[in-house]
The first five atom37 places (N, CA, C, CB, O) and aatype in JSON, in Angstrom:
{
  "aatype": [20, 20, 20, 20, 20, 20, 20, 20, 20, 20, 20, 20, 20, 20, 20, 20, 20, 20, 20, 20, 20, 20, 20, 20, 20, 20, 20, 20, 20, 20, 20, 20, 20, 20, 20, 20, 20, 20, 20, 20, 20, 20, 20, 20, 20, 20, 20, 20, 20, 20, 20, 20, 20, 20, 20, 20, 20, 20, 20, 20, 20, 20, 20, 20, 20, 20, 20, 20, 20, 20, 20, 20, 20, 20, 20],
  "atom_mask": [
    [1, 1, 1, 1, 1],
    [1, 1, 1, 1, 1],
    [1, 1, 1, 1, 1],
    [1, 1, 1, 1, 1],
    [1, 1, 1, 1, 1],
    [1, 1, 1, 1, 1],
    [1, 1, 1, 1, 1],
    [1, 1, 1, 1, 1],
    [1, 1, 1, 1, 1],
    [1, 1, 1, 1, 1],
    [1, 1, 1, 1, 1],
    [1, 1, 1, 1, 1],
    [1, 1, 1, 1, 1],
    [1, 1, 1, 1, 1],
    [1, 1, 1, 1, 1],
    [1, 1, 1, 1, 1],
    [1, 1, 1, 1, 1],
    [1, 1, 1, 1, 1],
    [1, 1, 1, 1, 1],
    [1, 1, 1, 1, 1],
    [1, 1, 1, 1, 1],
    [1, 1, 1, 1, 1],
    [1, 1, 1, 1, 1],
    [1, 1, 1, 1, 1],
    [1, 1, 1, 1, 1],
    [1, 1, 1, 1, 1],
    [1, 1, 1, 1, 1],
    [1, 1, 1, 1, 1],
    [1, 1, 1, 1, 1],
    [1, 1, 1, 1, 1],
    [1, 1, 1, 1, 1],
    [1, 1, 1, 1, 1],
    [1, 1, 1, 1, 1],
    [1, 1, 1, 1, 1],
    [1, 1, 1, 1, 1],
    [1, 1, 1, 1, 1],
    [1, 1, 1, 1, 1],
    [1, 1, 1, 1, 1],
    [1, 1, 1, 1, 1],
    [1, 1, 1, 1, 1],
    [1, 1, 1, 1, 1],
    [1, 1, 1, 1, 1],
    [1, 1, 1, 1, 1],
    [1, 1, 1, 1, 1],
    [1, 1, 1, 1, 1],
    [1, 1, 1, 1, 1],
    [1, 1, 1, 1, 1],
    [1, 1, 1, 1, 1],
    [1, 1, 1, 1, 1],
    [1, 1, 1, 1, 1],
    [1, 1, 1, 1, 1],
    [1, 1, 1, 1, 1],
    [1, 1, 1, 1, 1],
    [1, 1, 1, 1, 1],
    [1, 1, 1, 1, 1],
    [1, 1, 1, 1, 1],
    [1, 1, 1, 1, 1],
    [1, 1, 1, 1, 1],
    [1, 1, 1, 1, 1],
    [1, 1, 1, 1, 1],
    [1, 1, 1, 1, 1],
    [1, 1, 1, 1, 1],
    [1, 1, 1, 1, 1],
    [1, 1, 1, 1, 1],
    [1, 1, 1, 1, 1],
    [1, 1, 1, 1, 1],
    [1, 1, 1, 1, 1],
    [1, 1, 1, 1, 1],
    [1, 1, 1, 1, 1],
    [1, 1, 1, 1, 1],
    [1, 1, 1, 1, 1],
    [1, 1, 1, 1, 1],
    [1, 1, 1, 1, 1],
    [1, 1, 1, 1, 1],
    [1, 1, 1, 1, 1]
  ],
  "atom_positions": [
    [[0.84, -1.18, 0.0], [0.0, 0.0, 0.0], [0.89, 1.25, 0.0], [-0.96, 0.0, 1.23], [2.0, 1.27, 0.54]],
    [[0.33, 2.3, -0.65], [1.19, 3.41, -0.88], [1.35, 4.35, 0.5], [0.57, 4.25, -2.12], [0.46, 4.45, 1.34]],
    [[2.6, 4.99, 0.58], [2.22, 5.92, 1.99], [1.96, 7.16, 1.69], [3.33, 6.07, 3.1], [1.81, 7.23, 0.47]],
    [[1.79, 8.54, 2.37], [1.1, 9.61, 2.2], [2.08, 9.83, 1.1], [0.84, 10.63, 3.4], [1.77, 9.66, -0.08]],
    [[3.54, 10.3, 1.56], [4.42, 11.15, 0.35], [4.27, 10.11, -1.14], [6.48, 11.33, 0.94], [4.64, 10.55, -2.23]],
    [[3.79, 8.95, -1.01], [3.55, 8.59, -2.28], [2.27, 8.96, -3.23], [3.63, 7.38, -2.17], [2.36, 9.21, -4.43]],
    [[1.08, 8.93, -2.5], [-0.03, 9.63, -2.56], [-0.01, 10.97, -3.21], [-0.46, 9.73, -1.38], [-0.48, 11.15, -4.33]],
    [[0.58, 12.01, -2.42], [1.4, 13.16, -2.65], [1.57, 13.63, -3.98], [2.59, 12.95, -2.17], [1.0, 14.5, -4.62]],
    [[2.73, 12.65, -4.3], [3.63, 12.71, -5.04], [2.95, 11.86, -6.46], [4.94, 12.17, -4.28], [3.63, 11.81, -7.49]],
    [[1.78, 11.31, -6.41], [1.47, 11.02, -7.74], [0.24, 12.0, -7.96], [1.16, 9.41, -7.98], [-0.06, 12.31, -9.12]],
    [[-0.81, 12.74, -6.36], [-1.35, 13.95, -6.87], [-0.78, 15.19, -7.82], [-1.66, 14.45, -5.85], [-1.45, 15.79, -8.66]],
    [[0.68, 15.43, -7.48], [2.13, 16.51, -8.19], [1.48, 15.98, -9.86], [4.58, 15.72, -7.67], [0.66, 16.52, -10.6]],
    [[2.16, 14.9, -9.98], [2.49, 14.13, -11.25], [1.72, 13.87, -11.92], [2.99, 13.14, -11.22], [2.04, 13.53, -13.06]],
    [[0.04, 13.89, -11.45], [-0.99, 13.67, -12.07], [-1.29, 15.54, -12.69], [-2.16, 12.81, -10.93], [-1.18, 15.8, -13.89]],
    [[-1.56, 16.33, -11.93], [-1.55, 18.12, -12.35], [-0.5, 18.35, -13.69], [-0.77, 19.26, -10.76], [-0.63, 18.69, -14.87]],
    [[0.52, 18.0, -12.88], [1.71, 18.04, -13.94], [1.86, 17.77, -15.22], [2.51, 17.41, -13.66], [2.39, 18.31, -16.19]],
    [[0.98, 16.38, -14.89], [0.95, 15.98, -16.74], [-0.34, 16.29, -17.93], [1.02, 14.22, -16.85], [-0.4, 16.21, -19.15]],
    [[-1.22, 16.63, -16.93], [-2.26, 17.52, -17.5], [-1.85, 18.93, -18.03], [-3.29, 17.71, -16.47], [-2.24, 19.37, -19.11]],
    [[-1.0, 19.62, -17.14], [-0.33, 20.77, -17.67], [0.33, 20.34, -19.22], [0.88, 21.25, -16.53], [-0.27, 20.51, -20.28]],
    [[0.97, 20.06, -19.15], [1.96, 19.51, -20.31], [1.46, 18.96, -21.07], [2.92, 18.72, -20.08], [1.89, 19.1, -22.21]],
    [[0.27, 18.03, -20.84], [-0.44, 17.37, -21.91], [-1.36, 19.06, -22.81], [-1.73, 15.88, -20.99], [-1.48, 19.28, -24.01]],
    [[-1.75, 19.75, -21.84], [-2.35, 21.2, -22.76], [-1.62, 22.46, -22.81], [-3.71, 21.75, -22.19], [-2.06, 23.61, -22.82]],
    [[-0.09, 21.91, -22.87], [0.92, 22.73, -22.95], [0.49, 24.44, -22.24], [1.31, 22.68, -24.6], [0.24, 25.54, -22.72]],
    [[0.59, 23.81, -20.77], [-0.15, 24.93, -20.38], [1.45, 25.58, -19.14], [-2.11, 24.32, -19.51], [2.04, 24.78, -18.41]],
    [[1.68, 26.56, -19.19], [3.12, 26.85, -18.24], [2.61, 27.55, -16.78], [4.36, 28.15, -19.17], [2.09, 28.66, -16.7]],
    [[2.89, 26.64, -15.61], [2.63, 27.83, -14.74], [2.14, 29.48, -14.82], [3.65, 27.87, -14.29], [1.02, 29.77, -14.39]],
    [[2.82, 30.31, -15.27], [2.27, 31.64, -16.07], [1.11, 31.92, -15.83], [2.26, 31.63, -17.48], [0.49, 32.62, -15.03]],
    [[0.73, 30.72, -17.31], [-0.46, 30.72, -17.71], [-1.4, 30.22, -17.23], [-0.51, 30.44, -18.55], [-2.48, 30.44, -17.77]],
    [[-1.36, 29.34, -16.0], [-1.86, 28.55, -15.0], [-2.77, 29.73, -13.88], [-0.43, 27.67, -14.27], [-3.96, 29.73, -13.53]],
    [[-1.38, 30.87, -13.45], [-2.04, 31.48, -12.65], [-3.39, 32.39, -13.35], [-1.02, 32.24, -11.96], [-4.48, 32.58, -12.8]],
    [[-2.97, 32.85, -14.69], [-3.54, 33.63, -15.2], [-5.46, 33.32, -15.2], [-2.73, 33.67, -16.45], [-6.45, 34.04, -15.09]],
    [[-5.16, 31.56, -15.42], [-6.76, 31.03, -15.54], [-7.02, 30.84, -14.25], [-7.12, 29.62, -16.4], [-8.22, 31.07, -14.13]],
    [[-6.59, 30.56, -13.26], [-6.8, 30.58, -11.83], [-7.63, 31.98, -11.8], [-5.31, 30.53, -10.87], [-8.86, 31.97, -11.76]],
    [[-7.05, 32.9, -11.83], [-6.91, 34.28, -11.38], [-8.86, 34.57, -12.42], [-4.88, 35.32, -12.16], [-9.79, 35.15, -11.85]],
    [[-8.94, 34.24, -13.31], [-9.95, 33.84, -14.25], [-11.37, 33.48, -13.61], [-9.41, 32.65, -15.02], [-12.4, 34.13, -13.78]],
    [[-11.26, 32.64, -13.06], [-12.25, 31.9, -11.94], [-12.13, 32.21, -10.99], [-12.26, 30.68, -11.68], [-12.52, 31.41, -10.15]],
    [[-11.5, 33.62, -10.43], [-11.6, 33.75, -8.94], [-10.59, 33.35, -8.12], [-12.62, 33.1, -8.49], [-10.45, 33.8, -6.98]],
    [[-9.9, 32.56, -8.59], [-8.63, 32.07, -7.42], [-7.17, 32.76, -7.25], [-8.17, 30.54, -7.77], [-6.55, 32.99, -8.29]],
    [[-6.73, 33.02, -6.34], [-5.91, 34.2, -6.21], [-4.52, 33.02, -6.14], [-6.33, 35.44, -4.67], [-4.48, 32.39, -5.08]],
    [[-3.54, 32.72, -7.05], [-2.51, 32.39, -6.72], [-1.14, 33.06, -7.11], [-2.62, 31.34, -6.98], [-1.22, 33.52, -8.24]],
    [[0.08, 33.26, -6.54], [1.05, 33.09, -7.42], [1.75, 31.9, -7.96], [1.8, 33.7, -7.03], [1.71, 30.79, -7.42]],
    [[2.55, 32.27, -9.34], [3.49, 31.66, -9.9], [4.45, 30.78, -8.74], [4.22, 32.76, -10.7], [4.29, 29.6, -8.43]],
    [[5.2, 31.45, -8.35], [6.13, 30.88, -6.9], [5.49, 30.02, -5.96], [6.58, 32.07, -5.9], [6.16, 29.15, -5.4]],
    [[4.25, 30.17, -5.73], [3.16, 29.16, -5.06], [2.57, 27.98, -5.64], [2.06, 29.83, -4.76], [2.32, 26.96, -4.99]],
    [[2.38, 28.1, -6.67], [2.16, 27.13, -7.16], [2.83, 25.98, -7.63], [1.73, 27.46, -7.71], [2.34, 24.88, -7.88]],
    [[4.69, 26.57, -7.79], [5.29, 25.96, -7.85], [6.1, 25.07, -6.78], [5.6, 26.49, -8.44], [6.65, 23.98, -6.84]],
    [[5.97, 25.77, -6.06], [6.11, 24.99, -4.66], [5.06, 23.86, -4.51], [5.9, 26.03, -3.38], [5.39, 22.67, -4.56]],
    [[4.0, 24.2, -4.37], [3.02, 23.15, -4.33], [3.1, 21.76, -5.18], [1.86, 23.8, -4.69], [3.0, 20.58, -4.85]],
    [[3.31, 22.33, -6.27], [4.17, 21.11, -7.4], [4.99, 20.58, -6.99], [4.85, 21.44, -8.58], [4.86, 19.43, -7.41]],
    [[5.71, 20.63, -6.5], [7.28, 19.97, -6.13], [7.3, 19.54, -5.13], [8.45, 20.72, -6.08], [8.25, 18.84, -4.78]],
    [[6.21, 19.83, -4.25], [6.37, 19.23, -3.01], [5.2, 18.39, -2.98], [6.5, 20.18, -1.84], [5.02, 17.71, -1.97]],
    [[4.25, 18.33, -4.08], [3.22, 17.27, -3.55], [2.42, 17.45, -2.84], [3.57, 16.38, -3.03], [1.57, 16.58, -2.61]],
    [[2.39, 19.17, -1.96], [1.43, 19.19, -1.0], [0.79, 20.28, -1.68], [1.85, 19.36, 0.52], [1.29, 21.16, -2.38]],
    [[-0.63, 20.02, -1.3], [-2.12, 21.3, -2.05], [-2.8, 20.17, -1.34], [-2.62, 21.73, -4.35], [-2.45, 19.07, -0.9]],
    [[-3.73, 20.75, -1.38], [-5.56, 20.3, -0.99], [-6.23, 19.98, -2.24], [-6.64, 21.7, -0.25], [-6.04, 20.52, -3.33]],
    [[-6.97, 19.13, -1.97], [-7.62, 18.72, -3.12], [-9.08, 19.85, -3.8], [-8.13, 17.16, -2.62], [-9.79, 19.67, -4.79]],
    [[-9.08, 20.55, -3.17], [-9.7, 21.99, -3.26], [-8.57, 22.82, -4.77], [-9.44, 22.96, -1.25], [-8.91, 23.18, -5.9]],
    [[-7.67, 22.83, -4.31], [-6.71, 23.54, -5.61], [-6.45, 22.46, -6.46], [-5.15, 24.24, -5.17], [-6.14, 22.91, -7.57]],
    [[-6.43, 21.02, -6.43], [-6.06, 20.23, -7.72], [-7.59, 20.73, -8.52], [-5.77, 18.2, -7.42], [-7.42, 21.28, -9.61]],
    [[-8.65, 20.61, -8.17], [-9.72, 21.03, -8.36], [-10.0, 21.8, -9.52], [-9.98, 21.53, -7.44], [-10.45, 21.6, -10.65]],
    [[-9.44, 23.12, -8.6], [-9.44, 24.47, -9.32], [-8.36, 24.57, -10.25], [-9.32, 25.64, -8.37], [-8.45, 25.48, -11.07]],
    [[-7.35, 23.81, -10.31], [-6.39, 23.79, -11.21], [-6.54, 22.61, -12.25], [-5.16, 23.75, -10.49], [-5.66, 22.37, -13.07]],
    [[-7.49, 22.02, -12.18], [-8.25, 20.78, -13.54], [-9.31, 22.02, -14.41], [-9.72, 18.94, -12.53], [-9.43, 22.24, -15.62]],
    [[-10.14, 22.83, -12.89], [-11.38, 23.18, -14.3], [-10.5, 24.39, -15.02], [-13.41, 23.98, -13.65], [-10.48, 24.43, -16.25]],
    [[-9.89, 25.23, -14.37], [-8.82, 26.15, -15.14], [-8.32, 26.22, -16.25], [-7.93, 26.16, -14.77], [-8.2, 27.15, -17.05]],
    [[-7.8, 24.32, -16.25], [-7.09, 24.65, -17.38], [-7.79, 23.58, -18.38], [-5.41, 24.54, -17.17], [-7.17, 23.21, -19.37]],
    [[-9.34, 22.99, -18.04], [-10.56, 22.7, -18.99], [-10.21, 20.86, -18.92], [-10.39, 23.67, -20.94], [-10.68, 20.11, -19.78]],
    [[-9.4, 20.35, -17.81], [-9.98, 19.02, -17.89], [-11.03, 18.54, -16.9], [-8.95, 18.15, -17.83], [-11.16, 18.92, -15.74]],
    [[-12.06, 17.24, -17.85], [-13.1, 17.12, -17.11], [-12.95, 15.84, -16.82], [-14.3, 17.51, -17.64], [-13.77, 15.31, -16.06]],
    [[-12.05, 15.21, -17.29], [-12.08, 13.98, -16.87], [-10.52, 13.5, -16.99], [-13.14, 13.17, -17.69], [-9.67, 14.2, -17.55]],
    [[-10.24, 12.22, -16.4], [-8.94, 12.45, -15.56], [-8.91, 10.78, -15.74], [-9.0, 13.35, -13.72], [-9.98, 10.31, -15.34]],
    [[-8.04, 9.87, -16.18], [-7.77, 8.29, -16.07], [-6.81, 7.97, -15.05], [-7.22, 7.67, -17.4], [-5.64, 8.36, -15.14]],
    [[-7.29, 7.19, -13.96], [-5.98, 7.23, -12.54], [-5.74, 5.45, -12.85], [-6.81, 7.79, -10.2], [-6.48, 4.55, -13.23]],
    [[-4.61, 5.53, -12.55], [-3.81, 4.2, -12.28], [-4.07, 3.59, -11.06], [-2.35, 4.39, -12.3], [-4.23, 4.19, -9.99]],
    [[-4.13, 2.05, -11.27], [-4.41, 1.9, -9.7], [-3.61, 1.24, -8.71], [-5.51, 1.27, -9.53], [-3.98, 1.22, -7.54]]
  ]
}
């Protein structure tokens, strides 16, 4: 069974590759955040990336942002 920092760390990797899959750059990340109401920075968000830690409240807001509605998880 996986432990939290693994958990974590495939929430990171799952955002991550949605970014990249809609060639979307931090930047431009905050910009659609900022779009819908959500106040982030660049520097924050990148932290959050790298460390695996956010709330599932901002993976959220950072799927409808950048227009995915549906999501295939590994199990």
């Amino acid at each position: 069974m996986a432990d939290k920092n693994e958990w974590e760390e495939k929430a990171a990797n799952l955002l991550k590759a949605q970014l990249k899959l809609k060639g979307i750059t931090y930047s431009q990340l905050v910009e659609r955040l900022e779009a819908i109401g959500v106040d982030e920075k660049e520097a924050n968000i990148r932290n959050k990336l790298s460390r695996g830690k956010f709330t599932a409240a901002f993976m959220l807001q950072c799927l409808s942002a950048i227009g995915t509605s549906s999501l295939a998880l590994e199990s």
